[in-house]
C-alpha positions in Angstrom: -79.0 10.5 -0.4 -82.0 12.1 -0.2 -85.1 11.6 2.3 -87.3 10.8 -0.6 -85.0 8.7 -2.4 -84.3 6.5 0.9 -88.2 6.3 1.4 -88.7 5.7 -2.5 -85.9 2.4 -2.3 -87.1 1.3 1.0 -90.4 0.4 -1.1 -88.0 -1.7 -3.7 -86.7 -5.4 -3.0 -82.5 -4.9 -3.6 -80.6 -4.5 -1.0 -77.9 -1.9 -0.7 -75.0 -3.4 -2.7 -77.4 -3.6 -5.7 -78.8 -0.3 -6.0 -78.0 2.0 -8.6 -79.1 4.9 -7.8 -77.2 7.3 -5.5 -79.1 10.8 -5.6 -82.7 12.2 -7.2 -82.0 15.3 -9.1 -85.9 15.3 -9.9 -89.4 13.6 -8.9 -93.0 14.4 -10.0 -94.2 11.8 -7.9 -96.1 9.2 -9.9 -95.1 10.5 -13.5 -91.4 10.8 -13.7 -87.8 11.2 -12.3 -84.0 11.8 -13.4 -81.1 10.4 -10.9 -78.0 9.8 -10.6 -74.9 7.4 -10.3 -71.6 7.2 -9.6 -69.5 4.5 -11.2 -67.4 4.2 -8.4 -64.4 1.1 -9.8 -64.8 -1.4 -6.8 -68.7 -2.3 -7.7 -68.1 -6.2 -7.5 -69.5 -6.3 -11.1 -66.3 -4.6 -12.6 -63.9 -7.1 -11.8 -65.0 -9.7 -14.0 -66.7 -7.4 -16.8 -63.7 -6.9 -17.6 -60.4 -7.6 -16.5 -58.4 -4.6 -17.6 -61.4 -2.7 -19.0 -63.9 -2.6 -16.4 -67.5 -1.7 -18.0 -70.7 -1.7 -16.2 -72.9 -4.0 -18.0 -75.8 -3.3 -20.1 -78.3 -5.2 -18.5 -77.0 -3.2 -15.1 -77.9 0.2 -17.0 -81.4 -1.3 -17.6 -81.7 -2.2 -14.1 -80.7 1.2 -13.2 -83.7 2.3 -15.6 -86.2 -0.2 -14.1 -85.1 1.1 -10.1 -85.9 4.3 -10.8 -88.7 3.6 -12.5 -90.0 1.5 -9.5 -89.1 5.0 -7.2 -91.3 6.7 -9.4 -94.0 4.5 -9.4 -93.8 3.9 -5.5 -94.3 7.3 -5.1 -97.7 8.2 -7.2 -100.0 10.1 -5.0 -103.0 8.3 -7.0 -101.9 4.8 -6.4 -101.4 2.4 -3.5 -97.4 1.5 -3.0 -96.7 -2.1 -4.4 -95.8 -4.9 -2.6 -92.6 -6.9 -4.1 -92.0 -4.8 -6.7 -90.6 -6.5 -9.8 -89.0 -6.1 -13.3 -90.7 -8.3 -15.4 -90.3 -7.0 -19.0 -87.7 -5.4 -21.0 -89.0 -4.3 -24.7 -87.1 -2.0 -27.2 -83.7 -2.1 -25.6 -80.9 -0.6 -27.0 -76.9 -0.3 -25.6 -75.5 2.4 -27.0 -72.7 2.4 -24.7 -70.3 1.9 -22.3 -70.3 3.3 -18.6 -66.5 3.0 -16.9 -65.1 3.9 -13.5 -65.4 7.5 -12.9 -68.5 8.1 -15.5 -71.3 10.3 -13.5 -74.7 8.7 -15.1 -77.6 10.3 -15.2 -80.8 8.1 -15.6 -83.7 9.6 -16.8 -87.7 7.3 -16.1 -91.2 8.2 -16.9 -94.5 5.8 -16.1 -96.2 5.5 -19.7 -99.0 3.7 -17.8 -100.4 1.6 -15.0 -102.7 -1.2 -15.4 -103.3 -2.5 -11.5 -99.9 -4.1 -10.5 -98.3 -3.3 -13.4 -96.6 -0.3 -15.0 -94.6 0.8 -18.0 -92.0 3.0 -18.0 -89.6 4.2 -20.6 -86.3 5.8 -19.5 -82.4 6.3 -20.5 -79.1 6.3 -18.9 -76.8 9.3 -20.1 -73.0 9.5 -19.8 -70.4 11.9 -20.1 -70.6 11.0 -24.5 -74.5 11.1 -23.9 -77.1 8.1 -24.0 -75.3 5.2 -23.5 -78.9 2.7 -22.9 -82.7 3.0 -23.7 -85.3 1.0 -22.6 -88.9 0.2 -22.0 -89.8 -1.9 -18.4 -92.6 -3.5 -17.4 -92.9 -3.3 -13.5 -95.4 -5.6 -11.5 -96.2 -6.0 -7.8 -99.3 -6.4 -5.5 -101.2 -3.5 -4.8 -100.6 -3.0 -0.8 -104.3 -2.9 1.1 
């Protein structure tokens, strides 16, 4: 994992075991990023979603969205980092897809805006078949001093 990815997710509030992110392919600080992640098959998720056919779950490909989203906007040159970082909106969602064991994703986030402690950014995930989520996040946190 990359130094500015590691100093990027330090920022964020998950801990280890709920990060989905596992390498920066590229950062314009503040504006926009593309990652990536490996569905490895023994994510604890898998085992229940589901039995037999293990998926990663929608809402988990959002998530993967809003983190890199939050490593974009933790980065900004122009802007204070945020203290306890947050997803706390989810418009214009779509699933498109399915992510299984073995799938390299690719997720792709760019900050529409910031308002204060709050940004938007729209992004994607993009398997092996091609975009498999889309979404628009809100992030909020408190502007560090």
């Amino acid at each position: 994992m990359s130094s500015d990815l590691q100093a990027a997710l330090s920022a964020l509030p998950h801990g280890k075991s709920f990060r989905f992110l596992d390498g920066l392919e590229s950062l314009v600080p503040g504006r926009e990023a593309t990652a990536i992640y490996q569905v490895k098959g023994g994510e604890a998720f898998l085992e229940g979603h589901f039995p037999g056919n293990p998926m990663m779950p929608g809402v988990i490909l959002i998530e993967a969205i809003a983190q890199l989203g939050g490593v974009v906007v933790q980065t900004d040159p122009e802007h204070a980092v945020m203290t306890d970082l947050r997803l706390t909106g989810v418009r214009a969602a779509k699933i498109l897809g399915a992510a299984v064991p073995g799938d390299r994703l690719q997720i792709r986030a760019k900050v529409e805006g910031r308002l204060g402690g709050l940004a938007q950014v729209e992004g994607e995930v993009l398997g092996p078949a091609g975009v498999l989520a889309t979404a628009k996040v809100t992030l909020s946190g408190t502007l560090a001093p």
